[in-house]
N, C-alpha and C positions, 0 to 999 in steps of 0.2 A: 169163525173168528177166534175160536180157543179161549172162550170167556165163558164164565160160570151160569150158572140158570139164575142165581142171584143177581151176578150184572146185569143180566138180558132183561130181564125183570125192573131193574131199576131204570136202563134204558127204555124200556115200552115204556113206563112213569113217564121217564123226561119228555119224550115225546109229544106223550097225551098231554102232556104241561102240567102232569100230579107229584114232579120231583120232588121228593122226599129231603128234607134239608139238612140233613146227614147222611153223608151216603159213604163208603169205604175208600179211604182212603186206597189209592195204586198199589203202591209199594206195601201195604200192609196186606194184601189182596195175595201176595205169593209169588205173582208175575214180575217176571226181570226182566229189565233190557238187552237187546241184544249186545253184549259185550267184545269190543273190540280195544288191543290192546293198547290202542294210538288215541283213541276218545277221550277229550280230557276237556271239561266245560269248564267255562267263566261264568259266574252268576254276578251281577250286579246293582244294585240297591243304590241307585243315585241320591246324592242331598247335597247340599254346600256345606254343613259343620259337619256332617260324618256320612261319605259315603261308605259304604260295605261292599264287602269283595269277598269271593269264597271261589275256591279251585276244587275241583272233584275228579277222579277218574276213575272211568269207568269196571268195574270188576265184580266178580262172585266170590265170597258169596254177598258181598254188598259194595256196592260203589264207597271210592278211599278220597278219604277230602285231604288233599294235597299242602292247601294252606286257606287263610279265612284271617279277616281282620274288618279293622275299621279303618277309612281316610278321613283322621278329624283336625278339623281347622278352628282355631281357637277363634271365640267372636270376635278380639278384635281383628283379625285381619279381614282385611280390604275384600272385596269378591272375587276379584282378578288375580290375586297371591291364592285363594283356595280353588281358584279353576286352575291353575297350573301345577296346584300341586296333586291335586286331583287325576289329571294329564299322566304324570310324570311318575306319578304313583303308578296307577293302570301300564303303562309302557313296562316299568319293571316286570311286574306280574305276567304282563304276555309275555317278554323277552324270558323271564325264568322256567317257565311251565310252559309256555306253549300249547296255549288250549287248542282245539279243533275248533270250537265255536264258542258263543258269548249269547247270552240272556240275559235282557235287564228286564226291568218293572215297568208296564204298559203305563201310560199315561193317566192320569186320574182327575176329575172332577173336582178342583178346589175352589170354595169360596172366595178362597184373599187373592185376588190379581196378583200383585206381588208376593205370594207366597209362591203362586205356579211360574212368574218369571224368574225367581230365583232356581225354582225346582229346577225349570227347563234350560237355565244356564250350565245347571252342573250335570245333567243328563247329557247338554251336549259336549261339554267336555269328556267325560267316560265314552261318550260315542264315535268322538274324532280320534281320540288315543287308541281306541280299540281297532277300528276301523283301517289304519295307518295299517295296520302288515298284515291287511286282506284277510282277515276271519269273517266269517259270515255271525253275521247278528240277527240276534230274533227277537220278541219282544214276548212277555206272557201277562196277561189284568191278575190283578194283585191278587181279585178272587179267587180267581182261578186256579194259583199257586196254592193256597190256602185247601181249596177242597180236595186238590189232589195231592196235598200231602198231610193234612189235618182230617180232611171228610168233611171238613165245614168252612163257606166260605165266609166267613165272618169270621174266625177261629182269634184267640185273641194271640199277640207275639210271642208271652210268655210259650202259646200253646205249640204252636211252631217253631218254637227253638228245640222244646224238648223232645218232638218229634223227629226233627230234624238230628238231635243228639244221637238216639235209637238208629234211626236209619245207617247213619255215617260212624256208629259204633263209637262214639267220643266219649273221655272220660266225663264232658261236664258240659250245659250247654253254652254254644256259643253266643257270643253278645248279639243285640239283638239285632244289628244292623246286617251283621255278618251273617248269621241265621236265615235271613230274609233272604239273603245274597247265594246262598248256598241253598234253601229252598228254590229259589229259579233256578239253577244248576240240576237239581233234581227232580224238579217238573220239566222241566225239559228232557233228561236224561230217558222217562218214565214215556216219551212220545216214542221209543225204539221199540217198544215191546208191543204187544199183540192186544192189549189195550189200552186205549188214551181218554184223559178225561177235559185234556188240554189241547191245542191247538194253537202252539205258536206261531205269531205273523213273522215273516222276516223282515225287516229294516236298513 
């Protein structure tokens, strides 16, 4: 499989169900993905007041983040004015870049009813916009992202920004939405190589 005695090692742990709860981060591990010059991912970080968007493509000796921001909608506006701009936002960003594929943030466990109908309004807005000019979508659990690019899946945002800085070589870290956004980008990217610690669904 081309993985180290240390992976292998951590994988009998995971197995045995004795996973160690830091465990190496992918991309800090040495192993790159397989690089193609047309690879160019969408991460995306759904919310109604600031969705996150981050563009990456693929390359050696580190994957190059294309662009990366925030979509933020001021409280007052309506829900309906920030799922369109939402939409409308995401459309630009495929029309300019032209990813190959698209990652958002798996669905999560909320207490507040109404915090998750809101979430899932604006998830499904980034998902119809995406969706329009036939890119394949996939989804990755939040933790997930976290341990395969932090080594921990709890890792706090601050922690993943700055690893995410490191990774994509940036002067400074990105905010945090976008971070996030650009972490899916890179947990997914990390599924080409010869080892994964993630397992995106497609959607």
């Amino acid at each position: 499989m081309g993985i180290t005695r240390r992976q292998f090692e951590q994988l009998q742990q995971r197995v045995g169900g004795l996973s160690p709860r830091v465990v190496e981060p992918v991309f800090a591990s040495g192993l790159r993905p397989a690089v193609n010059a047309r690879s160019v991912v969408l991460g995306i970080d759904p919310s109604l007041r600031g969705t996150g968007y981050g563009v990456i493509r693929l390359a050696r000796p580190h994957p190059l983040a294309l662009a990366h921001g925030t979509i933020a909608c001021p409280d007052a506006w309506p829900h309906s004015r920030c799922l369109v701009k939402i939409s409308q936002a995401l459309r630009d960003v495929v029309r300019e870049y032209q990813p190959t594929a698209c990652v958002v943030e798996g669905l999560f466990y909320a207490q507040n009813l109404q915090t998750a109908i809101v979430m899932g309004e604006a998830r499904g807005a980034a998902l119809a916009a995406v969706s329009e000019s036939g890119i394949e979508v996939f989804e990755i659990a939040p933790r997930k992202v976290k341990q395969a690019i932090v080594g921990y899946g709890a890792a706090q945002k601050s922690a993943v920004a700055k690893m995410v800085q490191r990774l994509l070589n940036l002067t400074k870290p990105p905010a945090p939405d976008a971070a996030d956004a650009l972490a899916l980008a890179l947990a997914h990217a990390q599924e080409n190589g010869r080892y994964s610690l993630t397992s995106p669904k497609r959607i």
